[in-house]
C-alpha positions as CSV (number, residue, x, y, z in Angstrom):
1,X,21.7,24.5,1.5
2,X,21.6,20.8,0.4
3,X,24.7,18.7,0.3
4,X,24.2,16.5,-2.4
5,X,25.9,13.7,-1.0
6,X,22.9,13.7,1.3
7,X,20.0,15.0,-0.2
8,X,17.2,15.6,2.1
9,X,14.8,13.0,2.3
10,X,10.6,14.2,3.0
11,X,9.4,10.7,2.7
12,X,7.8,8.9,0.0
13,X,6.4,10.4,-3.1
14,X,4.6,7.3,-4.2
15,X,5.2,3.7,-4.7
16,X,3.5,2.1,-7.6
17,X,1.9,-1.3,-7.3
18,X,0.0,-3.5,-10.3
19,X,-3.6,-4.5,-9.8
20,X,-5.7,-6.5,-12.3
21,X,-9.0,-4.6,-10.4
22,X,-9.2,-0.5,-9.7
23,X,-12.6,-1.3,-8.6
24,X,-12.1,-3.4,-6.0
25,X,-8.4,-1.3,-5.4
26,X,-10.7,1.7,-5.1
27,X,-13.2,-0.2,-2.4
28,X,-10.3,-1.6,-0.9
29,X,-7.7,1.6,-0.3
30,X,-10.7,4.1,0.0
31,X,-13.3,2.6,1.5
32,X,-11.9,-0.3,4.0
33,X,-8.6,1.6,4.7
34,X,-10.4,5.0,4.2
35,X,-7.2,6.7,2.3
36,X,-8.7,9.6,-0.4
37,X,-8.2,8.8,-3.7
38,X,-6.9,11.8,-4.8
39,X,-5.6,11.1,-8.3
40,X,-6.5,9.3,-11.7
41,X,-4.4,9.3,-14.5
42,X,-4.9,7.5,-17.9
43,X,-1.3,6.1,-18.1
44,X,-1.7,4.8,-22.3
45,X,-4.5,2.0,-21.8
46,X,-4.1,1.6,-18.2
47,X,-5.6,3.7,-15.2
48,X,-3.6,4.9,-12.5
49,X,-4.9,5.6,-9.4
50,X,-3.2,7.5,-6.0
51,X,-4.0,7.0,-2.9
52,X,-3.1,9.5,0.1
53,X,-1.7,7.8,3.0
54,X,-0.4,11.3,4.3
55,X,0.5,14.7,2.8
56,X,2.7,14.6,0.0
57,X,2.6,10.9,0.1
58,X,0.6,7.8,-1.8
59,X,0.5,5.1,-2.8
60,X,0.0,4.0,-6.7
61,X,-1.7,1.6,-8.8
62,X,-1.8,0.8,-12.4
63,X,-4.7,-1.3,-13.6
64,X,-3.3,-4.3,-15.8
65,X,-5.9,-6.5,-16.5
66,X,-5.1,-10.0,-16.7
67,X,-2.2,-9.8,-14.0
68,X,-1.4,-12.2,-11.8
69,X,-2.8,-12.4,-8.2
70,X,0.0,-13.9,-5.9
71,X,-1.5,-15.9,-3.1
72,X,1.2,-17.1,-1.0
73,X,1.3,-15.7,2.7
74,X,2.8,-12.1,3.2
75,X,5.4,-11.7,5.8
76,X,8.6,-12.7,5.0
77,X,9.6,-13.6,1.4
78,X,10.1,-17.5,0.9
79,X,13.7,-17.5,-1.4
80,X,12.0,-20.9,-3.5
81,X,8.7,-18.9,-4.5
82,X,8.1,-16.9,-7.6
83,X,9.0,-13.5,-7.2
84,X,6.4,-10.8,-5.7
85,X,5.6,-8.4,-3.8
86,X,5.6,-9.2,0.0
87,X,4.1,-6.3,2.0
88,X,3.4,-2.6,2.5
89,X,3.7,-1.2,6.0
90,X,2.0,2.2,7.2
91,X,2.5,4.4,10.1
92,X,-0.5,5.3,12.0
93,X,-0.4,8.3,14.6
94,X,-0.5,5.4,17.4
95,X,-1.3,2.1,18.9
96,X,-5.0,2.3,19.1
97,X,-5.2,3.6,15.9
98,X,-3.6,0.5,14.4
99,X,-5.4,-1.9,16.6
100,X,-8.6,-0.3,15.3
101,X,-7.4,-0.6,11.0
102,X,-6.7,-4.1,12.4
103,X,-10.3,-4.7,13.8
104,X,-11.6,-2.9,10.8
105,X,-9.6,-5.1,8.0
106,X,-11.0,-8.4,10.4
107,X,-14.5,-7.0,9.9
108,X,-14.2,-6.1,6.2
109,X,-12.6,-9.9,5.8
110,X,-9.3,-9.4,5.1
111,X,-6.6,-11.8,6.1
112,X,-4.8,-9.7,9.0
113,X,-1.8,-10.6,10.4
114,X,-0.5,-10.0,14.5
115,X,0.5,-6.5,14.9
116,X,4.6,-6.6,14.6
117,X,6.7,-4.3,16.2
118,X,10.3,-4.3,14.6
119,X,11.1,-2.0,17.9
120,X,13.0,0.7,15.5
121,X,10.0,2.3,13.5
């Protein structure tokens, strides 16, 4: 029985992101970070793509062509910038697993931070 006061939480569906290029979405999510595409939707003009990044859960883009790229440093949101988007953060099954995405963004050159461990995830 669920007490809806507190429902009980399986993860994340999907979060939905903006991207002026599926293409290079596609290359980026499927074949750098190697997560499946497993859906594509027309959503009115605009594609919309999913991504797993684990069962039940993806993550979502719709193609708007024209948007605006943000290039200021992920990390931690600057206050005085235009709002956007910081970061997205996945769990991996464990640390040699993320040291080898890291090495794998590096090689496919991406901008890749220091690992971060916030010690309670």
């Amino acid at each position: 029985m669920t007490d809806s006061a507190n429902p009980r939480w399986r993860g994340i569906n999907h979060l939905a992101l903006v991207t002026p290029d599926m293409d290079a979405t596609v290359r980026f999510y499927d074949g750098v970070l190697g997560m499946r595409l497993v859906a594509t939707v027309m959503a009115g003009p605009m594609r919309h793509y999913f991504f797993e990044t684990a069962p039940g859960n993806t993550v979502a883009f719709f193609e708007v062509k024209g948007a605006e790229n943000f290039t200021a440093p992920a990390g931690i949101p600057d206050r005085l910038r235009k709002a956007q988007f910081d970061h997205l953060s996945f769990n991996l099954a464990d640390e040699q697993g993320l040291l080898d995405l890291q090495r794998r963004l590096k090689e496919a050159g991406c901008e890749v931070t220091d690992v971060v461990d916030h010690g309670f995830v």
